[in-house]
PAZALUM-985947 format. One record per residue (C-alpha): x, y negated, z; residue in one letter; residue number from 0. Coordinates in steps of 0.25 Angstrom, whole numbers, plus 5000, padded with zeros to 4 digits. Layout:
BEGIN
(site (X Y Z) a NUM);
...
END
This chain:
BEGIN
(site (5000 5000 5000) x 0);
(site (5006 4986 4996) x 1);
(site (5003 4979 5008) x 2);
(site (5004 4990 5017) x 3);
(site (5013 4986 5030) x 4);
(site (5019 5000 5033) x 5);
(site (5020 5005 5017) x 6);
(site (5029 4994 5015) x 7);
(site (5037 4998 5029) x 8);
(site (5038 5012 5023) x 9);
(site (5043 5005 5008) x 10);
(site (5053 4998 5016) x 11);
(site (5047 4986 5012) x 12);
(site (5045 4980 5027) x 13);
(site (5056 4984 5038) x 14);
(site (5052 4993 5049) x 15);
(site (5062 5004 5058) x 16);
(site (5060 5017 5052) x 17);
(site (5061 5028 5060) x 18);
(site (5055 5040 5053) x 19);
(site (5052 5042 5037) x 20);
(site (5050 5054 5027) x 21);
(site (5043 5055 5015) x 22);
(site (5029 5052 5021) x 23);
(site (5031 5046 5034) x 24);
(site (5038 5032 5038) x 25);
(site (5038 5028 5055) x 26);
(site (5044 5014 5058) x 27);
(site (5044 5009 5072) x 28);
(site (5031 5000 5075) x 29);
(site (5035 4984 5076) x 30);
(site (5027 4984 5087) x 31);
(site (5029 4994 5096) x 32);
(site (5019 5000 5108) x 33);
(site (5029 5010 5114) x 34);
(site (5044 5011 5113) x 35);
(site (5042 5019 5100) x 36);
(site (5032 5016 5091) x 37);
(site (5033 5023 5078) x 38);
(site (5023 5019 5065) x 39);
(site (5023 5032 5057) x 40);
(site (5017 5029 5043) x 41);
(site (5013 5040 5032) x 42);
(site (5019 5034 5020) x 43);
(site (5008 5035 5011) x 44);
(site (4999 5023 5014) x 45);
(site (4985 5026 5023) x 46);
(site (4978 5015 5030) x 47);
(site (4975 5023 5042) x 48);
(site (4970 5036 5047) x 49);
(site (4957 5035 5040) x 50);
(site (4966 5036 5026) x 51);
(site (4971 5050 5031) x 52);
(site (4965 5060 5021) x 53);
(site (4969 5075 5015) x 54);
(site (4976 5068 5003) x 55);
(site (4987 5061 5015) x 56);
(site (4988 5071 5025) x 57);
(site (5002 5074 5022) x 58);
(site (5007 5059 5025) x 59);
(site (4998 5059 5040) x 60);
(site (5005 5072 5042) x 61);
(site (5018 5069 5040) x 62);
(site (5016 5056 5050) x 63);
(site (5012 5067 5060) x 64);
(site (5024 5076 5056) x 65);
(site (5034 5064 5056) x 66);
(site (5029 5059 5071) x 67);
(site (5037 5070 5080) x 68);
(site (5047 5068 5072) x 69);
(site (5047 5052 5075) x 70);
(site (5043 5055 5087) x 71);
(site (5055 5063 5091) x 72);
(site (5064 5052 5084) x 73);
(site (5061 5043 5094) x 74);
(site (5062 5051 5105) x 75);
(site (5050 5053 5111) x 76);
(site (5049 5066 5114) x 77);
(site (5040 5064 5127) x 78);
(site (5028 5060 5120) x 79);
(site (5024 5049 5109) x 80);
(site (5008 5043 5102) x 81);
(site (5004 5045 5090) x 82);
(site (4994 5032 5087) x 83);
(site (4986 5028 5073) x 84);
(site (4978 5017 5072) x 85);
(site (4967 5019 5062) x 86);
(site (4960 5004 5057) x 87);
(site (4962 4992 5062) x 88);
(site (4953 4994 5075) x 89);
(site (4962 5004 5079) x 90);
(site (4972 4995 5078) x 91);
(site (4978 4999 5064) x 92);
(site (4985 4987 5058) x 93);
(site (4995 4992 5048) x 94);
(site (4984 5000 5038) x 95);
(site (4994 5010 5036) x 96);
(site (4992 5025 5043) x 97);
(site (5001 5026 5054) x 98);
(site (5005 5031 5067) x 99);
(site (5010 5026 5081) x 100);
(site (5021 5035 5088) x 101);
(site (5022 5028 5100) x 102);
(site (5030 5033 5112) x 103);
(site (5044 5032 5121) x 104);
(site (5037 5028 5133) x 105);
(site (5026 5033 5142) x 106);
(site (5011 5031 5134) x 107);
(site (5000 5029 5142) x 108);
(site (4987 5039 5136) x 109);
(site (4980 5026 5136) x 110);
(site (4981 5022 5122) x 111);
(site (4971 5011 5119) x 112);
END
């Protein structure tokens, strides 16, 4: 998508701190993060959220899922870590761009909201 915030992050086109890619998946750390860690892990192929998910893009939702231990690991957190999307804007979904939150290195509360 031309005007797509995190496509151009996955073009190169707009700096961000890569910390994971592969031919489908593309994690950068969050500019403004909630935890010591916060990880965006963006499928490459452009979906505007979870609502886009379908049989035809299974394989690029998977290999978010399959790619987060291994993020996860990377950064250490191997006592624990979240797993958050934000699906429209009333949940708070302001890059229209399916992604996911890995949030840890430190104590969560199970309060999330």
């Amino acid at each position: 998508m031309d005007n797509c915030l995190f496509c151009k992050i996955i073009a190169g086109d707009i700096p961000s701190t890569k910390v994971y890619e592969d031919e489908k998946v593309f994690a950068f750390r969050d500019i403004n993060p909630q935890a010591p860690v916060h990880v965006l892990v963006v499928p490459k192929e452009h979906l505007d959220s979870a609502n886009a998910i379908d049989e035809s893009n299974l394989d690029s939702v998977a290999a978010c899922f399959a790619a987060i231990p291994k993020i996860a690991a990377g950064e250490g957190l191997e006592n624990g870590y979240r797993v958050i999307n934000n699906c429209g804007a009333a949940a708070g979904q302001t890059v229209m761009h399916l992604h996911f939150h890995l949030i840890g290195g430190r104590e969560l509360s199970e309060k999330i909201v």
